[in-house]
C-alpha positions as CSV (number, residue, x, y, z in Angstrom):
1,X,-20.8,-20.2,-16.3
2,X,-23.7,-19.1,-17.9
3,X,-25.5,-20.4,-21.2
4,X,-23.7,-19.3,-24.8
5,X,-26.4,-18.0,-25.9
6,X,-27.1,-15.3,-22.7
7,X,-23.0,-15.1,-23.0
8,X,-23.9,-13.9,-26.7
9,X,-26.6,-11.7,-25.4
10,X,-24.3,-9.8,-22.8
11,X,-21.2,-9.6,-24.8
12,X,-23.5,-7.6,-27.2
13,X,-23.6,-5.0,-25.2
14,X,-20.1,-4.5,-24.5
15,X,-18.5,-1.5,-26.1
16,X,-14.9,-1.8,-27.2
17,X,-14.2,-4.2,-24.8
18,X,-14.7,-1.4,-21.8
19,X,-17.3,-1.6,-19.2
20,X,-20.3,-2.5,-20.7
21,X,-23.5,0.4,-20.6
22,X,-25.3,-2.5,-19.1
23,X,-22.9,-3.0,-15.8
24,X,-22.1,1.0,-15.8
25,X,-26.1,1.9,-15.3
26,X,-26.3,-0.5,-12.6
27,X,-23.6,1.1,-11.0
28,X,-24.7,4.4,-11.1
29,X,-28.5,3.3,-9.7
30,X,-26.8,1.9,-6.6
31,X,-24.5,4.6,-6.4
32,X,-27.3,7.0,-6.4
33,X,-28.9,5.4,-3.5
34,X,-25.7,4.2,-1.8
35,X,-23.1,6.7,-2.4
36,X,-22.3,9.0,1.1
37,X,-22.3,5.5,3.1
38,X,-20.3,4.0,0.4
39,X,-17.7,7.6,0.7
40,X,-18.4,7.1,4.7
41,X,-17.3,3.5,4.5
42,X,-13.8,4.3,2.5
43,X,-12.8,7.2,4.8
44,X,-13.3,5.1,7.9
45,X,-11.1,2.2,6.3
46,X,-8.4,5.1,4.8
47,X,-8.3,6.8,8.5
48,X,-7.3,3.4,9.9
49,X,-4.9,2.9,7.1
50,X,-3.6,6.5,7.9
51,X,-3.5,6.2,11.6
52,X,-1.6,3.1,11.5
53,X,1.3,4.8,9.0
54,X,1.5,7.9,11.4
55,X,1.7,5.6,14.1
56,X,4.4,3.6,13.0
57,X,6.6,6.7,11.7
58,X,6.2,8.1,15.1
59,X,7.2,5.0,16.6
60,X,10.0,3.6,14.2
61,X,11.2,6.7,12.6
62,X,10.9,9.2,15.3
63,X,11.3,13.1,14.4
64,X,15.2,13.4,16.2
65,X,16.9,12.8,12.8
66,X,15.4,16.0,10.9
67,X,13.0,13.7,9.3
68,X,9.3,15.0,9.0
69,X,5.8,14.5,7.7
70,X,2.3,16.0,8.2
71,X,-1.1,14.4,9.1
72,X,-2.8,14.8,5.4
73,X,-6.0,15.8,5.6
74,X,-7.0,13.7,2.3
75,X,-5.3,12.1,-0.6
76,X,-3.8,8.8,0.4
77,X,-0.1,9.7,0.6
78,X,2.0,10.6,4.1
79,X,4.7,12.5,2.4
80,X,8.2,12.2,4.8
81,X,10.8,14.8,4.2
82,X,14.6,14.1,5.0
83,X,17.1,16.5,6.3
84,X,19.4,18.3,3.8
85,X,22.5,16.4,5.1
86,X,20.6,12.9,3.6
87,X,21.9,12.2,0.0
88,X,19.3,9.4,-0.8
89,X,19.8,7.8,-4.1
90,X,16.9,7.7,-6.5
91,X,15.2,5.1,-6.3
92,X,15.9,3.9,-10.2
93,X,18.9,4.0,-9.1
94,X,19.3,1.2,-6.5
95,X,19.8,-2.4,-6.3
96,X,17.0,-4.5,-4.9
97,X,18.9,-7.2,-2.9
98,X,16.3,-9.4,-2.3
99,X,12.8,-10.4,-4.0
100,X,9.5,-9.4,-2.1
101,X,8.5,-11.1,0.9
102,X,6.0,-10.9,3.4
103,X,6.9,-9.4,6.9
104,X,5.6,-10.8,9.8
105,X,4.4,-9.5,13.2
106,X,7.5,-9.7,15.3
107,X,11.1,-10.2,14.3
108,X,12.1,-10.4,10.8
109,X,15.4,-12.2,9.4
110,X,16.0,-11.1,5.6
111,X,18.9,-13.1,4.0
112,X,20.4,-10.8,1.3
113,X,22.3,-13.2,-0.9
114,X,23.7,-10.2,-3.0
115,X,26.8,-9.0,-2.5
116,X,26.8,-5.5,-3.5
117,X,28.3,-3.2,-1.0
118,X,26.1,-0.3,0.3
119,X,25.3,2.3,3.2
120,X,21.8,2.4,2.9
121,X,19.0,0.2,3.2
122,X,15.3,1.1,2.1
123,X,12.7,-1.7,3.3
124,X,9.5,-0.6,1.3
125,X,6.1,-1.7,2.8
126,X,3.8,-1.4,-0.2
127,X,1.0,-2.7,2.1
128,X,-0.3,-3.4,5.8
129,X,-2.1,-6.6,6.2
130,X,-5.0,-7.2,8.7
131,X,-6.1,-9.4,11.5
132,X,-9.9,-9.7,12.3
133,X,-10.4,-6.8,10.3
134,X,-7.7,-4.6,12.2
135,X,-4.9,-3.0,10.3
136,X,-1.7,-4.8,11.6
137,X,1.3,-2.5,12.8
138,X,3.0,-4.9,14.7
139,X,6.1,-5.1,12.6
140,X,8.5,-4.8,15.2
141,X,11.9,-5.7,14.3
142,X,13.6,-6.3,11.0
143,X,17.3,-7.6,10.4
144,X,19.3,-8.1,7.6
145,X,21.4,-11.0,7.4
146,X,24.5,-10.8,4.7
147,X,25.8,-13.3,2.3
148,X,28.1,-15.5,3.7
């Protein structure tokens, strides 16, 4: 916590509560210096990132149902493309069944509680978590456990 009156001093220079010209010149001088390693530095963490979802497609989803996807070359999307005979809902229209929770390495119980009847499940991993600094794949088995 700094001093009111420096915290009077700074706030002057904020303009319409963005980023301040203060905090956005500092940015750019580092960036000047620092800005292929910084670029270097993401694209090394993104191929990981990458690496580990092509990995787990080719492991979990396999290419024998008509499902496909391309390496991307940049961008930060793997898009997968379903066969014709699929008639995936949208998502807006489905019913989540249970709140967020974390997956861990290993098996996975979820208990649905809902009742709602349905074919189709999506489990949507918004994000990988790490171990020692290594992008962690080792999701290996999920089941679903209905409502009694």
């Amino acid at each position: 916590m700094a001093p009111p009156p420096l915290v009077r001093s700074i706030l002057s220079v904020k303009y319409d509560g963005a980023t301040s010209p203060f905090t956005t010149r500092v940015v750019h001088a580092y960036m000047a210096e620092h800005l292929e390693e910084h670029v270097a530095d993401l694209i090394a963490v993104y191929r990981v990132k990458r690496d580990a979802m092509l990995e787990a497609l080719d492991e979990h989803v396999g290419r024998e149902g008509g499902a496909s996807w391309l390496r991307p070359h940049g961008g930060f999307f793997v898009w997968v493309r379903l066969p014709d005979a699929c008639d995936p809902a949208k998502l807006a229209d489905t019913t989540e069944l249970t709140p967020t929770m974390p997956l861990q390495p290993g098996h996975n119980r979820i208990a649905v509680s809902d009742r709602t009847k349905t074919s189709n499940v999506l489990v949507w991993i918004s994000k990988l978590g790490t171990t020692d600094g290594q992008s962690r794949t080792e999701i290996s088995d999920i089941t679903l456990q209905a409502a009694a």
